[in-house]
C-alpha positions in Angstrom: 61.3 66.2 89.0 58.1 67.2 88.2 56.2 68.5 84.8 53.4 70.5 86.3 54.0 74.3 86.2 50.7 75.8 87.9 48.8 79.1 86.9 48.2 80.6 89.7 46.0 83.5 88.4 43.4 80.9 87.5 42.4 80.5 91.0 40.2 83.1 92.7 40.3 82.0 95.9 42.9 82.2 98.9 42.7 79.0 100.0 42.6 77.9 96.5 45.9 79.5 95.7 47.1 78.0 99.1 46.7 74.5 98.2 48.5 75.6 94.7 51.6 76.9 96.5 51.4 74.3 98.7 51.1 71.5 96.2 53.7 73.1 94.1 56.1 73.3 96.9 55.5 69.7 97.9 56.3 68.5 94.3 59.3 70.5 94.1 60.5 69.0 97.5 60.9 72.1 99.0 58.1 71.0 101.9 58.3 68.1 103.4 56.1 68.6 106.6 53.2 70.7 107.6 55.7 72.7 109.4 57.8 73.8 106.5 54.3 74.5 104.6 53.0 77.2 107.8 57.0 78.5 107.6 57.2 78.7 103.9 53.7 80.3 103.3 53.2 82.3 106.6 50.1 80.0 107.2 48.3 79.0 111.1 48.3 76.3 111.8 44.7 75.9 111.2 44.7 77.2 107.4 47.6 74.7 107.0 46.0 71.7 108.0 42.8 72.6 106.1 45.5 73.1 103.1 47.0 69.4 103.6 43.5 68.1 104.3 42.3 69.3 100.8 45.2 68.4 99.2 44.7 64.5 100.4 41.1 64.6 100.0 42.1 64.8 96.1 44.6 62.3 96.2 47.4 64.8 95.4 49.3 64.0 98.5 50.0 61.3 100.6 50.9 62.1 104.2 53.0 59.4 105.7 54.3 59.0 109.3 58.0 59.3 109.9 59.9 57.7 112.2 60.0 59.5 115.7 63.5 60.9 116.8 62.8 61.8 119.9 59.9 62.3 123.0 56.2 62.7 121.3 54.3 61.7 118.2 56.7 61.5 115.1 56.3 64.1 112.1 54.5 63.4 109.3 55.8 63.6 106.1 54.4 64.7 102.9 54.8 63.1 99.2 53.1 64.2 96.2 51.0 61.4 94.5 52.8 61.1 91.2 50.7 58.7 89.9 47.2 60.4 91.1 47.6 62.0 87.2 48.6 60.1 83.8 48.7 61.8 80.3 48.9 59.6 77.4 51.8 60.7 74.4 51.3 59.4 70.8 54.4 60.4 69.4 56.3 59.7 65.6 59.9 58.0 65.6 61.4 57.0 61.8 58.6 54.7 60.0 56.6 54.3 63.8 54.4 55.7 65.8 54.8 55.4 69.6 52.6 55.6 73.0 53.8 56.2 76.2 51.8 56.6 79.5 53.5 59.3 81.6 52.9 60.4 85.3 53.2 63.2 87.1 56.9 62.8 87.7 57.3 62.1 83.9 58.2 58.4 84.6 57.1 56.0 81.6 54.5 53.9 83.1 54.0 52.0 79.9 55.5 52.4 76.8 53.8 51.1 73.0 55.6 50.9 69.4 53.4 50.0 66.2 55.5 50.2 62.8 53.7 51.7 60.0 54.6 51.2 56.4 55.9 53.9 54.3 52.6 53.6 51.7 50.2 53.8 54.9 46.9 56.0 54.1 44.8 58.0 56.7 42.8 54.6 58.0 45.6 52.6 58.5 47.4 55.6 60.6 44.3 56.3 62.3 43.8 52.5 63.1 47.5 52.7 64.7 46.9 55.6 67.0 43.0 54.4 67.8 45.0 51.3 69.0 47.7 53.3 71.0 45.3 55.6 72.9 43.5 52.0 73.7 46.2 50.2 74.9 47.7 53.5 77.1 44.3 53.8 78.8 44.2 49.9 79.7 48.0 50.3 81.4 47.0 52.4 83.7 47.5 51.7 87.2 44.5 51.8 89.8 43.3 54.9 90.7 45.4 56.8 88.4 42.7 59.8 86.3 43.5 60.3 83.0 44.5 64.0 81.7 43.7 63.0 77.8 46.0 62.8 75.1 48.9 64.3 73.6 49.4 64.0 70.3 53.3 65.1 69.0 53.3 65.6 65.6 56.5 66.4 62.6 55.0 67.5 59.4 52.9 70.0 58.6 49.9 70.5 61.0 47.0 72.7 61.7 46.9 72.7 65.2 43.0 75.0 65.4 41.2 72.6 63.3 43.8 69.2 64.9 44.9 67.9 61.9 47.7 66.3 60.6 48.4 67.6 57.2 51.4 65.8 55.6 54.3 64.4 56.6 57.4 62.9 54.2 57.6 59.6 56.1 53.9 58.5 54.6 53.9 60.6 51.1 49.8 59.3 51.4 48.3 60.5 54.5 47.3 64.2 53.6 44.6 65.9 56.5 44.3 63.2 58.8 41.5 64.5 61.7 43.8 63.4 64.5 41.5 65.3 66.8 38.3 63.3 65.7 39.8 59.7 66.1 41.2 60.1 69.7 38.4 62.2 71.4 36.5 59.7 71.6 39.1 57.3 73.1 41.0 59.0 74.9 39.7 63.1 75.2 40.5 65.5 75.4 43.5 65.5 72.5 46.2 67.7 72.7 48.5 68.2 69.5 51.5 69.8 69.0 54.6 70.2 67.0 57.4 67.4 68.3 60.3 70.2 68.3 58.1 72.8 70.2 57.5 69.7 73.2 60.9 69.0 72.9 62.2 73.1 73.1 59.9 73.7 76.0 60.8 70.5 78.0 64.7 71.9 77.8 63.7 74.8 78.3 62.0 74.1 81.5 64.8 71.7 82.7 67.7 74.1 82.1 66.3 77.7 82.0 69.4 79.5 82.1 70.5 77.3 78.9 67.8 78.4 77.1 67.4 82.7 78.1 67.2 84.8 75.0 66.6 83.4 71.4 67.3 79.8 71.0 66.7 77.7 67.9 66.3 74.0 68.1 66.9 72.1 65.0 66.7 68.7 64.4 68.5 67.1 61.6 67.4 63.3 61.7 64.8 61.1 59.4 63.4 64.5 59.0 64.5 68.5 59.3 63.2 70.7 61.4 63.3 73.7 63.9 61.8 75.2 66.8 62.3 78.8 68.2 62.2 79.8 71.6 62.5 83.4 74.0 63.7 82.9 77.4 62.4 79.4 77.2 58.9 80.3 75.8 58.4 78.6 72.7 57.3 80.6 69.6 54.1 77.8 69.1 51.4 79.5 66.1 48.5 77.9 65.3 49.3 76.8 62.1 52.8 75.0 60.9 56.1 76.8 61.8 59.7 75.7 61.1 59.5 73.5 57.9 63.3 74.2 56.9 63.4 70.7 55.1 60.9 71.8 52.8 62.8 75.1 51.8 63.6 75.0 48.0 66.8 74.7 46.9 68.2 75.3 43.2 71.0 73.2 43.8 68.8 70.1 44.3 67.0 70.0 40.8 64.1 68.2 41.3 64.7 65.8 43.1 60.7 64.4 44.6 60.2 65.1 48.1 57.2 63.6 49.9 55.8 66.9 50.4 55.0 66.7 46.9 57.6 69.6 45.2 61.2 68.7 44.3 64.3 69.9 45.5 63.5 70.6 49.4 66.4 70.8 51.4 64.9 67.0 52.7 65.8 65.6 49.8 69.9 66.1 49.4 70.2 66.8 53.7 67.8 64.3 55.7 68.3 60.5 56.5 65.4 59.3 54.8 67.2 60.7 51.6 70.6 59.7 52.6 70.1 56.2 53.6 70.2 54.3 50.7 73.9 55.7 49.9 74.7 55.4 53.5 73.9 51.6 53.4 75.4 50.9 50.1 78.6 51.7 52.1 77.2 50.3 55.8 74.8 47.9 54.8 73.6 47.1 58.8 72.4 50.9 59.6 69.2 51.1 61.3 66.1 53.4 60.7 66.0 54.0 64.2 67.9 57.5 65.4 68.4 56.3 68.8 70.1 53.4 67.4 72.2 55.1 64.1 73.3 57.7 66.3 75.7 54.9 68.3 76.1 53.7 64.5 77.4 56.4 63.1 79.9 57.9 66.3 82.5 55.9 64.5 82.3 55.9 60.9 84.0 58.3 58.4 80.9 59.9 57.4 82.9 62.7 55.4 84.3 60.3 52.9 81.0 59.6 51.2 80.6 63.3 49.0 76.6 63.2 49.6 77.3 63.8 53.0 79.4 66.9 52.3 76.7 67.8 50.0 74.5 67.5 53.3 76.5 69.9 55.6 76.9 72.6 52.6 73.3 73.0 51.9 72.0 72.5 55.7 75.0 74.8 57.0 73.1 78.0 54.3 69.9 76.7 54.9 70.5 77.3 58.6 72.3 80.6 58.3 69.6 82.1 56.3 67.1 81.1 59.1 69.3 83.0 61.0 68.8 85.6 59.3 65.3 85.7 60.0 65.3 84.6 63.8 68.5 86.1 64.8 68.7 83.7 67.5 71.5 84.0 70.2 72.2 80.2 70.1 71.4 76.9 68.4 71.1 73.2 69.7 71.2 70.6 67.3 69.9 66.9 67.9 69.6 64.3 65.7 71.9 61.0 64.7 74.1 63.2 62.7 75.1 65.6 65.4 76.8 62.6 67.3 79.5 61.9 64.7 82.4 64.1 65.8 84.3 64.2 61.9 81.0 65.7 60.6 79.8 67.8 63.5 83.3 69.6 63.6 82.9 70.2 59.8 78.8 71.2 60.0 80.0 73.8 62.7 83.0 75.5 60.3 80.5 75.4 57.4 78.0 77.6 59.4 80.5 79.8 60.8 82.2 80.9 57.5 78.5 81.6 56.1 79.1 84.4 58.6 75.8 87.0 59.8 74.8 90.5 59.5 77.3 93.7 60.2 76.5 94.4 64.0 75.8 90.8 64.9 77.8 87.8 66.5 77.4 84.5 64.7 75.2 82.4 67.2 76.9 79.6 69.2 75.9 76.0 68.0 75.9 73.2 70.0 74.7 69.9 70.0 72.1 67.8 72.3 71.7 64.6 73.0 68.5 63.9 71.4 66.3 62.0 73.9 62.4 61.4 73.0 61.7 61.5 76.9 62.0 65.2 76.0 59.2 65.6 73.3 57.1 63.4 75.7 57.4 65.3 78.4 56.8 68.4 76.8 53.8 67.2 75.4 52.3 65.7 78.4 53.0 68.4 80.6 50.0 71.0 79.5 47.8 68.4 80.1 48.8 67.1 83.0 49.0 70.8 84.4 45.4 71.6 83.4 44.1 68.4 85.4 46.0 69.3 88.5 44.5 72.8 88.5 41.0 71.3 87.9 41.5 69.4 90.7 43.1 72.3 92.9 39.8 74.7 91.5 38.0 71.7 93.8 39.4 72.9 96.7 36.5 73.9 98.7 
């Protein structure tokens, strides 16, 4: 596996789009040999090895000798250098934020957790990730260039200016300059939205999955959603997707971190829902990776919050319907893995029904899997460093 897709209208040369093909065919391991490079891009012999020459002169690929089966020199064989590239991935989990060092194959060099407490302000946040982007740069291996940082954000963000604008999990960081404290760590800075990474790394895993209009919603600490079209995810400059701060008669005003009262958050999300949860299940974690082996097994249903939950989230989600008129829906988060409640999320939506002329949108639910948002956050960045590199070729 690999997460660099190449854009191959960025180079102006031939033999620069040669080495492109040719490296993008190595890392998909559909060449293997100098042979099955001339075959699959009608190249001579000669244009071929000044392609593979280039293409080791950078470090992108390593050609090895094979073992000989026969009369004669044995073939070489070519491997892509997965670990010539390494992006860094600051990313938010529950009360935490985490760094990961990712290669070119999207295997976790490294991996960093630092807790943060709920009353955190912008300094001590910025402290964390100053000391994340740190750490990541001083795991990586020996000759391994760094592609800069991604930075996978929930909340509400504006991604032209790079900050961080709020997010429920600490009601006291408002506009932190994310951009600012890790460009000159760890530059250049990526930031994105954590469901658009996530949409885009399934997306580019499992195309066919993902054709047409897909919404992603996660339904975890936090609620959110993403919306893709044939795998391209719909990504604005600004925030997008905030369903768990739509307003909600039903839920009074009850405070939400945001700073209004009665957002979907606060009678649907886990960071609402815990303390009843544990007054029943006193040992449940924070941690969704963790609750979502928790709850597989309990009766869920019996505690009339939760019902409360599936109502408003089922209407919530069928109104965004509405709006997206999405052909399906994937669902993560701890919630989705508890069969009781998943069965009775997915008859909620379906008797809220859709328009005259439309079908209701199939909903299913995904394992949620963090590896996702990192590699869809890394792999921009990792993609512009190999081009730069391929733009090289002389």
């Amino acid at each position: 596996m690999s997460l660099i897709a190449l854009d191959e209208t960025r180079f102006g040369l031939a033999h620069q789009r040669d080495c492109a093909r040719a490296y993008g065919l190595i890392l998909a391991g559909q060449a293997h040999s100098r042979g099955d490079l001339s075959r699959l891009l009608d190249l001579r012999s000669t244009s071929t090895s000044r392609v593979v020459g280039d293409l080791v002169a950078r470090r992108l690929v390593i050609e090895t000798t094979g073992e000989a089966t026969g009369r004669g020199r044995p073939s070489a064989i070519l491997l892509a250098h997965n670990r010539r590239i390494g992006a860094s991935v600051i990313h938010v989990s529950s009360q935490s934020l985490f760094g990961a060092l990712v290669d070119l194959s999207g295997h976790l060099v490294t991996e960093r957790r630092m807790p943060i407490e709920a009353e955190a302000s912008n300094e001590t946040i910025a402290e964390a990730m100053a000391a994340l982007a740190r750490t990541l740069l001083e795991a990586m291996p020996p000759g391994m260039s760094h592609a800069g940082t991604a930075v996978s954000l929930s909340g509400l963000i504006d991604l032209r200016r790079g900050q961080w604008l709020l997010a429920s999990r600490w009601p006291r960081m408002r506009g932190l300059d994310v951009e600012a404290v890790l460009a000159p760590i760890a530059g250049p800075v990526e930031i994105c939205r954590n469901l658009d990474a996530e949409l885009r790394a399934r997306a580019a895993r499992d195309p066919e999955q993902f054709s047409g209009g897909t919404l992603l919603l996660h339904w975890g600490w936090g609620i959110g959603l993403a919306y893709a079209e044939d795998g391209r995810p719909f990504a604005p400059a600004g925030s997008f997707g905030e369903l768990g701060h739509w307003r909600l008669a039903a839920l009074g005003d009850r405070p939400c971190g945001c700073g209004n009262t009665g957002c979907l958050e606060t009678g649907a999300a886990l960071w609402a829902l815990l303390p009843a949860l544990r007054r029943h299940w006193p040992a449940l974690d924070e941690d969704e990776k963790r609750l979502s082996r928790q709850f597989a097994g309990l009766d869920l249903l019996a505690l009339p919050e939760i019902d409360t939950a599936c109502r408003t989230l089922a209407r919530a989600l069928a109104n965004a319907c509405r709006l997206l008129f999405p052909a399906r829906i994937a669902v993560s988060g701890p919630f989705a893995s508890n069969p009781q409640l998943w069965a009775h999320f997915n008859a909620l939506f379906r008797a809220e029904g859709t328009m005259d002329g439309f079908a209701v949108p199939d909903l299913v639910s995904v394992d949620a899997s963090q590896l996702y948002e990192i590699h869809g956050a890394a792999a921009p960045l990792l993609s512009r460093a190999a081009e730069a590199l391929l733009l090289n070729s002389a």
